[in-house]
N, C-alpha and C positions, 0 to 999 in steps of 0.2 A: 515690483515687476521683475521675472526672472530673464525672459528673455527678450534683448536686445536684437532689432533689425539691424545690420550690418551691411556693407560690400568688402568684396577683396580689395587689399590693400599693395602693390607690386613691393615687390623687392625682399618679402619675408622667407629667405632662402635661408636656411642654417648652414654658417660653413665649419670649418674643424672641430668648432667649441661651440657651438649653437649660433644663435641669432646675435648679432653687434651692430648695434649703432650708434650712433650721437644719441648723448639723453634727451636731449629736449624732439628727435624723434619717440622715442619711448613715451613718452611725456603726450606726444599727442592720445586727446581722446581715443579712446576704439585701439590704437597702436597694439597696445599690448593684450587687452582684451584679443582680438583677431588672433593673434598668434598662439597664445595659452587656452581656447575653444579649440582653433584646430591641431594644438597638441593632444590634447583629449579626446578631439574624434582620429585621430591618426593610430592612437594608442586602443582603440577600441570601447573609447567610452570610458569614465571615471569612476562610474557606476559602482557601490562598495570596496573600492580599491583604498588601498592608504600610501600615501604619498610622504615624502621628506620635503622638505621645504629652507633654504637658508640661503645666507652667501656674503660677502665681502663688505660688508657696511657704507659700501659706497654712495654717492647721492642718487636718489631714488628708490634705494633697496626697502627701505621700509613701508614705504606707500605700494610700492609693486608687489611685496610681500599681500598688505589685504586686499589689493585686489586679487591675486592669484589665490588665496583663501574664501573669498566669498564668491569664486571662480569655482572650487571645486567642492563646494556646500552646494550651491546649486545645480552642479553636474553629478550631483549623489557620491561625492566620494565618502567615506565611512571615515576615515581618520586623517589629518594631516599634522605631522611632526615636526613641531619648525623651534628654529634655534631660538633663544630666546635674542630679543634686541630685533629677529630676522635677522642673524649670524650664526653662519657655518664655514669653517673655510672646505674645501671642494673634496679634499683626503677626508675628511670629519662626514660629511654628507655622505658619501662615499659606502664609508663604513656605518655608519648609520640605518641608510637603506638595507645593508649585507644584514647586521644586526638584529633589524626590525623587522627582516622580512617584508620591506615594504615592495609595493608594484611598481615601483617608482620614486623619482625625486628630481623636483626644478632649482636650481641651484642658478641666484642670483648674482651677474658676475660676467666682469667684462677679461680678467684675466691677470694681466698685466700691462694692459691699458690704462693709462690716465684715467682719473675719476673729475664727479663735478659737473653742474648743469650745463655746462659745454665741452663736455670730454664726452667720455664712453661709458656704456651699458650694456649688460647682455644678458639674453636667458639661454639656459641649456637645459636640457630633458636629459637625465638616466637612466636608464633602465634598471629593471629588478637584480640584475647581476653587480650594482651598484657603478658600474661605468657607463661611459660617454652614448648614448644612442647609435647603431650602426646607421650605414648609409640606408640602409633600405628604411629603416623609421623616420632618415631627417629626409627624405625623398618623399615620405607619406607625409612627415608632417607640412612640409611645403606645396605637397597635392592640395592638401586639405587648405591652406592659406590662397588659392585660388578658385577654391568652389564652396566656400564659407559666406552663408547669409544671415547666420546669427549667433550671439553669441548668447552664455548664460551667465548670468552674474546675480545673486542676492541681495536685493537691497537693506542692509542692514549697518547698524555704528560697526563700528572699527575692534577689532580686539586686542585685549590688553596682553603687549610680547612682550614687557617690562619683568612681569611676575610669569615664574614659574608654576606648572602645572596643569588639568586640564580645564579647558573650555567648549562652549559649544555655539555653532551656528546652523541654529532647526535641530536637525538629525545628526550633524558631522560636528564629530570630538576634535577640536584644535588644541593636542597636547604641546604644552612650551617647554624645551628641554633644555639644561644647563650645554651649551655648545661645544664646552673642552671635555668633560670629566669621560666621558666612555671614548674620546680617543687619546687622552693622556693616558689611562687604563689601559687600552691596548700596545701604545707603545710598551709598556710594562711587563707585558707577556714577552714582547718581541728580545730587548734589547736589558744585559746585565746591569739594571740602576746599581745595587751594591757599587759596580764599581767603576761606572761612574761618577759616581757619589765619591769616591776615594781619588779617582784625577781630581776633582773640584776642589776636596779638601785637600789635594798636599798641594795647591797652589797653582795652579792651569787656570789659565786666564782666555776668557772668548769675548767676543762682541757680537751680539746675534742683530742683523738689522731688520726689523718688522717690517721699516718703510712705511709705516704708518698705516699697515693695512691690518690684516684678520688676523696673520699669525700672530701677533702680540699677545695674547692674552693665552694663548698655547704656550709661544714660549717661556711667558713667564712663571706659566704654571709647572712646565716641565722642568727646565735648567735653572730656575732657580729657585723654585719652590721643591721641589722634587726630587731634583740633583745638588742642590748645595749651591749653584754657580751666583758669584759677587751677586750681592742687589745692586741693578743698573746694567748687568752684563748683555739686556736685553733693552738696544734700542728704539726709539720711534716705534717704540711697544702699545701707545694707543691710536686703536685703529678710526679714522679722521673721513667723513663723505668725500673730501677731496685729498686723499692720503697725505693731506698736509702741504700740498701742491707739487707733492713729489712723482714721479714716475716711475710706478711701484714695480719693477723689471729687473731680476735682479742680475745687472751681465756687471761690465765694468765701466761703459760709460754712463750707464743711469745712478748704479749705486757707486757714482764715485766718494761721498763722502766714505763708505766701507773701505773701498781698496786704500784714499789715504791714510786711513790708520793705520790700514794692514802693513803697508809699504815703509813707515813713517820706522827711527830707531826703537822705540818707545811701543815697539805693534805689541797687541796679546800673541798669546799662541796660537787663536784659531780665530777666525771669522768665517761667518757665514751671512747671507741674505734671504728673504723669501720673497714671493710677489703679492699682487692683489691677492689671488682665492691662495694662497698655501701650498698651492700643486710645483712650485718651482724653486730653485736652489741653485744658490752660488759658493763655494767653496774656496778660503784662501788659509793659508798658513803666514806666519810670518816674512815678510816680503818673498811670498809663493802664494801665484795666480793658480788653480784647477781646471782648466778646462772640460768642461760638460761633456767631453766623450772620456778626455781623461780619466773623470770620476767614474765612469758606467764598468769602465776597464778594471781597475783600482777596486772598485768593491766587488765586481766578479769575480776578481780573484782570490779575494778576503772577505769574502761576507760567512764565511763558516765561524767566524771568531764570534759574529752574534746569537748569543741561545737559540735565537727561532729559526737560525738556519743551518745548524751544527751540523745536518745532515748532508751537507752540504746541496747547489745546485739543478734543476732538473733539465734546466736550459737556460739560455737567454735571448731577449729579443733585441733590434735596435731599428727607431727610423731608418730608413735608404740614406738620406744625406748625413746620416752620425758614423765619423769616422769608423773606420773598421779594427779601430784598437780592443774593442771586447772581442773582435773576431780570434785575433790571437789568442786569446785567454780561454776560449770555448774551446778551440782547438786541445788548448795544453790539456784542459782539464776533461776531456773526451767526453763534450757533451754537448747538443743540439744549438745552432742560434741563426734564429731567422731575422730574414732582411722587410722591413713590410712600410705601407706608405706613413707619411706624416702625421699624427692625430691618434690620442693615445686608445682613440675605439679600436682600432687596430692590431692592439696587443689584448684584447678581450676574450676571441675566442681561443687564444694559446692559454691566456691565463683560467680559462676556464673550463680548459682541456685537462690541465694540466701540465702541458707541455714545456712549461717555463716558468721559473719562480720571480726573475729579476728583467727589466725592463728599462730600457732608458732611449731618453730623442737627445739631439746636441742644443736642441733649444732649452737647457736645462730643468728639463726634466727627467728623473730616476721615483723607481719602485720598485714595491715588487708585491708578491700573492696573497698583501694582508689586505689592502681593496682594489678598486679597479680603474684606479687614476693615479695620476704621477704625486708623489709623496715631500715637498720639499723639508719638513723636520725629521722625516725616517731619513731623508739622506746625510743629514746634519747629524742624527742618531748613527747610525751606520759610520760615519767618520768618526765621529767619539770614542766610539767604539774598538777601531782601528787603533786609534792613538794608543788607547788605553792599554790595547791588549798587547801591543808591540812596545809600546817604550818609547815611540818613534812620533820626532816631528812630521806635519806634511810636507815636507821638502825631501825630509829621509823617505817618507816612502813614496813618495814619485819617482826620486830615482834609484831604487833599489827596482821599482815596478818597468824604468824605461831600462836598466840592463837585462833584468829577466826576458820580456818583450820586445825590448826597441820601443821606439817612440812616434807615435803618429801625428807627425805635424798639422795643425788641424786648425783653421779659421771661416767664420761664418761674416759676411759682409752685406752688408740692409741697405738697402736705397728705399727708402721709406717717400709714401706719401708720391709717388712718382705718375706721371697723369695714365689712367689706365689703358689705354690708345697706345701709349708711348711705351711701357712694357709689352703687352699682349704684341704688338707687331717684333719688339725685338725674339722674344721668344716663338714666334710664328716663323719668323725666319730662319732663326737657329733650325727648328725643327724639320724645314723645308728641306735644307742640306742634310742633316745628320747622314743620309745614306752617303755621301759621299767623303767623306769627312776621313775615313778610316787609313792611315798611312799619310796623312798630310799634314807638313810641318808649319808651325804659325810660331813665329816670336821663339825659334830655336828647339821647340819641343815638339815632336811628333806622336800622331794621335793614332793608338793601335786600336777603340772603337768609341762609338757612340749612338747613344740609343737614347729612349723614351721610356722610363720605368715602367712598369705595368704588374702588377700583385697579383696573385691566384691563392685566396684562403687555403691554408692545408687544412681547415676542420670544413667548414661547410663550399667551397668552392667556391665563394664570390669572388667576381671579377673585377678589380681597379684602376683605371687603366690611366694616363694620362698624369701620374705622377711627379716628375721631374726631369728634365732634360740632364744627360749624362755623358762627360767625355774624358775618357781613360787615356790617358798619356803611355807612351813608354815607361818602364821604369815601374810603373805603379799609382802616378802622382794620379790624383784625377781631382774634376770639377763639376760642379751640379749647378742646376738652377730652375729656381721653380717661385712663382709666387705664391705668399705668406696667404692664410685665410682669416687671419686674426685680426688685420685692420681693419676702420671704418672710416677711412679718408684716402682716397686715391689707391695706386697700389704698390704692394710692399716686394718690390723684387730683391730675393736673397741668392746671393752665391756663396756655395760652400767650398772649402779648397783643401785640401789634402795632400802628404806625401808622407811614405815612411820612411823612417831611418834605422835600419837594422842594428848600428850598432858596432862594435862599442863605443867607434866616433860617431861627431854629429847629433848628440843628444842633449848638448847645451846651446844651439843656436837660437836665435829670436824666432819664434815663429814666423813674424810678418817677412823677416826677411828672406827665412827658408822656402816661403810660398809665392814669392816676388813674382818669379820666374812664371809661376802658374795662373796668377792673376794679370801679367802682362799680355800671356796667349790668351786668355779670356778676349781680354779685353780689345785685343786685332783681331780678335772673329767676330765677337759679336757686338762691338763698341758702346757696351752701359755706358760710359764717361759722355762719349761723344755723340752719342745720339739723343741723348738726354739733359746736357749741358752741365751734370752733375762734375763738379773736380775729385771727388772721390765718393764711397760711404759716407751714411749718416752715421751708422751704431758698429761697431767691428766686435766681434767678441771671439 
C-alpha cells in the first residue's frame, strides 16, 4: 500500500535547523512520516525531482534514512543520492546538492545536540541552492503538517546503503555515494595541500577532535591522509549513534577533553574540534583559546593567503549577536558586511547574490561561497592555511590581529533547559520597557539605546522581525538576548556580551572579567539569576 491515512500531529514546527526532537518522539509511528509528506507537499511535490539525502550517524539516522527513501519512491521522486552508511556531514550534503544539481536534500541531524534513543534528533530540508530552507518554505512546510491526511510511503525491504552504487525502488534510482571523496576534492581546489603537506612534514603537530561524530572519517581523510598529518592526529575519529556519550559541541565546556591538551605543557601546535553534522568549529593554539567571532575577524582579514580566495573578499556577513570584530576588518579592507538574524538561511540570499564570500555566527560557525552552510573543516583548512603561510603560531596571530584592530571582548552565556514560562516572561518584560530604557543607569553603566532586532533582506525584501532583544551601553559595550532554536527540552536563553578595546592597552585582559561589569547590569534589569534560581550559566563560551 502506498498511501497511509494519517492526522496532524502538533508541534512539527521547524526552528533554525529544521524539525528537533527527542528520538524516541521521531521514533513514534507516523512521526516522521507526517513531517517528510508534508515536506513534499510544501516543496510542490517530489514528483521527478532528485534529492540528496544523509547526515550524522546518529541513533535513528539509518532507519529514518529508508523510511524517507521509500517516502520519496512513492512520491515519484526520480533519484535519491544518499551517503553511503546514510552519512553525510551537512557542508558534504551541502555541496553535493550544488554539485548534483539536485532539487533538494534532507539532511538527517540534530546538530550539536546529544545523540541516542533518548537525546536528540532532527530533520532539515535544503533547498536547490544547497542551504538551509528560507522561512517562507519552513512556514509552508509546517502549513502542510496541519492539513496533512496522508501520507505516501512504498512498501518494500529496506535497501542495501553498506555498498556503493545504484539501486532501485519501482521507478526511483537510490544511488549510494562514497560521503567524503567530492568534498575532500573540493577542499583541494580551495585550499594549497602542497603546502600544507610541507607544515606537516617539517613537524607541526594538531589534534583534530571528531567527538565521535561525522567529521571523523573527513578528517582523516584529509589531514592525514592527504596532508601527511601524525596517524592519530585525528581524535574520536569514529563516528558512534551515541557520539560515544559525548556532547558533540565543540565550545570549551563540552570539548573539554580538547582544551586540556591544548592548555596542558606538552599541547600540539593547533587544535581544533567539530560538532555532530560538521557545520561547526572550535579553534585553539597552544595554550590559545579563539573565539568564534575572533576567528570570523582573523580569517577576513587573511583569507587572501588561500588559492580560492586570492582575489581577495566581495563582503562579509555576520549574525546580530557575533561580535562586531569582522566589522572592523570590512571597514579596513573597504568592503560590504551585513548584520542579519541568527540561522545560517540568512546568509543565502547574499551568498547567492554574490554579495559576500565569507560568513560567520559566534555560535561557531564560519564559511564561505563554496556551499551554503557553515563549514567546520574549511575553517580548520583556512587556519592551516594561515599558519602555514605566515610562519606564525595562533597566539602570534591573534595578537598581531588585536593591535592592528583592537580587540572585541566577547562572551556568549547559555541557561539551557530553563522552563519556558520562565524565559518567555523574562524576555516579555525586558521588551515591555525597552522604550524606556535609553539614558538609564543600572549597576554603573548607562544605556545610550535599546531595541528589538528586526531584518529587511537587501535581495528580495523579506521581513524578520522579532530577533533579539538589544542594549547598547555607553562606551560601546553592549548585550543581547534571545532564545536559542536549537533545543528540544525546555528553553535555552542566551546572553551575548560585548565590549571593545581599542588598544594598544587592555588587549590582554580575561574576557570574563572585562565583561563582569556588563553582565552585572544585565542581570539588575533583567534578573536571569534570580528569577530563575539559576547561580549562574550552564555553558559560557
Amino acid at each position: 500500500m502506498m498511501r497511509h491515512p494519517t492526522q496532524a500531529i502538533a508541534g512539527q514546527k521547524p526552528g533554525t535547523s529544521g524539525l528537533r526532537k527527542k528520538t524516541r518522539v521521531f521514533m513514534v509511528p507516523g512521526y516522521l512520516e507526517n513531517f517528510v509528506q508534508a515536506t513534499f507537499d510544501a516543496i510542490g511535490g517530489a514528483e521527478g525531482k532528485t534529492f540528496v539525502l544523509g547526515g550524522d550517524g546518529r541513533y535513528f539516522g539509518l532507519e529514518a534514512a529508508q523510511v524517507i527513501l521509500k517516502m520519496a519512491a512513492a512520491n515519484g521522486a526520480a533519484r535519491v543520492i544518499v551517503g553511503q552508511g546514510a552519512w553525510l556531514s551537512t557542508p558534504a550534503a551541502s555541496h553535493l546538492i550544488r554539485l548534483r544539481r539536485a532539487d533538494g536534500g534532507l539532511i538527517l541531524s540534530a546538530s550539536h545536540n546529544p545523540g541516542g534513543p533518548d537525546e536528540d534528533f532532527g530533520v532539515k530540508y535544503n533547498t536547490a541552492n544547497g542551504g538551509p530552507a528560507a522561512e517562507a518554505v519552513t512556514e509552508a512546510i509546517f502549513a502542510a503538517t496541519l492539513e496533512i491526511t496522508e501520507y505516501r510511503k512504498a512498501e518494500t525491504a529496506d535497501i542495501d546503503l553498506a555498498s556503493l552504487g545504484e539501486k532501485r525502488i519501482g521507478a526511483m534510482v537510490v544511488e549510494v555515494v562514497d560521503p567524503v571523496a567530492a568534498y575532500a576534492d573540493l577542499m583541494e581546489t580551495l585550499f594549497d595541500f602542497k603546502a600544507l603537506r610541507s607544515l606537516f612534514h617539517a613537524g607541526f603537530s594538531a589534534r583534530i577532535d571528531s567527538m565521535n561524530a561525522i567529521t571523523g572519517p573527513y578528517a582523516v581523510e584529509i589531514f592525514e591522509h592527504r596532508l601527511g598529518a601524525a596517524p592519530g592526529s585525528v581524535v574520536h575519529a569514529r563516528p558512534l549513534p551515541d557520539f560515544g556519550g559525548m556532547h558533540p559541541d565543540p565550545n570549551p565546556t563540552w570539548a573539554h577533553e580538547l582544551m586540556a591538551a591544548m592548555m596542558a605543557p606538552d599541547a600540539p601546535d593547533f587544535g581544533a574540534a567539530s560538532d555532530g553534522d560538521g557545520d561547526r568549529n572550535m579553534i585553539l593554539g597552544r595554550g590559545t583559546y579563539v573565539s568564534p567571532s575572533d576567528s570570523l575577524a582573523v580569517i577576513a582579514a587573511q583569507m587572501q593567503l588561500a588559492p580560492g580566495y586570492a582575489g581577495g573578499l566581495k563582503g562579509v556577513a555576520r549574525s546580530m549577536p557575533t561580535s562586531a570584530a569582522v566589522d572592523r576588518v570590512a571597514e579596513a579592507l573597504g568592503i560590504a558586511c551585513y548584520e542579519t538574524p541568527t540561522g545560517w538561511k540568512f546568509f543565502g540570499n547574499l551568498l547567492d547574490a554574490g554579495r559576500v564570500t565569507l560568513c560567520g555566527e559566534e555560535s561557531f560557525g564560519t564559511g564561505s561561497d563554496h556551499v551554503r552552510e557553515k563549514d567546520g573543516l574549511w575553517a580548520v583548512l583556512m587556519w592551516l592555511s594561515i599558519l602555514a603561510a605566515t610562519g606564525k603560531s595562533v597566539a602570534e596571530v591573534l595578537a598581531e590581529h588585536w593591535a592592528r584592530f583592537g580587540r572585541t571582548y566577547y562572551s556568549r552565556h547559555d541557561y539551557e533547559a530553563m522552563p519556558i514560562a520562565t524565559a518567555e516572561a523574562m524576555l516579555a518584560d525586558l521588551r515591555a520597557g525597552l522604550g524606556a530604557l535609553a539614558g538609564r543607569s543600572v549597576a554603573g553603566l548607562r544605556i545610550s539605546s535599546a531595541d528589538e532586532f528586526a531584518y529587511t533582506d537587501p535581495v528580495d525584501g523579506a521581513v524578520s522581525e522579532g530577533q533579539g532583544l538589544r542594549l547598547l551601553f555607553e562606551g560601546g559595550a553592549r548585550a543581547v538576548l534571545r532564545l536559542s532554536g536549537t533545543g528540544t527540552e525546555g528553553a535555552t536563553l542566551r546572553l551575548y556580551l560585548e565590549r571593545y578595546a581599542p588598544g594598544p592597552d587592555g588587549l590582554a585582559d580575561d574576557p570574563q572579567a572585562a565583561l563582569a561589569p556588563i553582565a552585572q547590569a544585565v542581570e539588575a534589569l533583567v534578573g536571569i539569576c534570580r528569577r530563575s534560581g539559576r547561580k549562574g550559566p550552564d555553558v559560557v563560551t
